[in-house]
N, C-alpha and C positions, 0 to 999 in steps of 0.2 A: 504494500500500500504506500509506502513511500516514495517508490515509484511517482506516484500519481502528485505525492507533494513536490518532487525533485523536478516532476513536467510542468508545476507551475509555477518554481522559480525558474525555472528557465524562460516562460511565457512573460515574466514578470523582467525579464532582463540579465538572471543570475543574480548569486548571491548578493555580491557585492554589492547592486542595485537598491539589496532592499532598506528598509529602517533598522532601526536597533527594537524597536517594537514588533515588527513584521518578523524579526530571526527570533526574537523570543518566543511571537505566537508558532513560530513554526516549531523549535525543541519541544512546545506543551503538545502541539498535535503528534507529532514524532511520537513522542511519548507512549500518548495514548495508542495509536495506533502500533506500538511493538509492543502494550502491554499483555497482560497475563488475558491466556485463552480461554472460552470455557469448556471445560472436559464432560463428557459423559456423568461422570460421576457426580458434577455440578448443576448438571438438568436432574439427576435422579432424584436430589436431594431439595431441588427447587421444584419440581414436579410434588415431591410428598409433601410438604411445606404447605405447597398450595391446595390440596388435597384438605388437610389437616382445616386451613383458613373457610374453605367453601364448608368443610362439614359443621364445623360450630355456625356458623353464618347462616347453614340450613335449620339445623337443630330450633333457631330462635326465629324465624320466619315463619309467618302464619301459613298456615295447609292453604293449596290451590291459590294461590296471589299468582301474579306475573312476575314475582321478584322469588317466588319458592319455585317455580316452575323452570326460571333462568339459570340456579343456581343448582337446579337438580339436572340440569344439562351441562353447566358447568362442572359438576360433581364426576359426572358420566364419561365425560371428553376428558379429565383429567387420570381417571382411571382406566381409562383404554390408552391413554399414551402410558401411563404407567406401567401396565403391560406389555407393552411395547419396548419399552426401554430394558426390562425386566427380562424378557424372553429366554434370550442368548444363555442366561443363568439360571433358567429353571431348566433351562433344555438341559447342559452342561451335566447338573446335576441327577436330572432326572438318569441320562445316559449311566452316569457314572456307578445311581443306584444300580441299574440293570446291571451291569453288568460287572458290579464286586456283588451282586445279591444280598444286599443290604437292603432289610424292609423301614 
């Protein structure tokens, strides 16, 4: 992605061209953009989170509203990706059961 900053100081005239305000805003994009990724493991964990948030959130919502109805879709779609995400590791295990014959 830096790439795409380094094409627009060059569009801008090169470095040298720019301010002393322009090369700092660029080290904080810099920055950002070569920071930290998010891994698998950090959707898993923001998937159950949100999971967690919509179910208290249902619990206290009146039966049949438009807003218990949202969140019971919401509830739905978060636990199918969660499954999702999950898969690879029950599979894993499942296999694993088979065949050391562990019940």
């Amino acid at each position: 992605m830096s790439n795409a900053l380094d094409d627009l100081v060059e569009k801008l005239g090169g470095w040298d061209e720019l301010s002393v305000a322009e090369k700092e805003t660029y080290r904080e994009h810099l920055k950002i953009l070569e920071g930290r990724t998010v891994s698998v493991d950090d959707v898993k964990a923001f998937v159950r989170q949100m999971i967690l948030i919509v179910e208290r959130l249902l619990v206290d919502a009146e039966e049949k509203t438009p807003a218990s109805i949202s969140l019971k879709a919401r509830l739905k779609n978060l636990l199918i990706l969660e499954q999702f995400l999950f898969a690879p590791e029950r599979a894993k295990a499942a296999l694993e059961k088979f065949y050391t014959g562990r019940s």
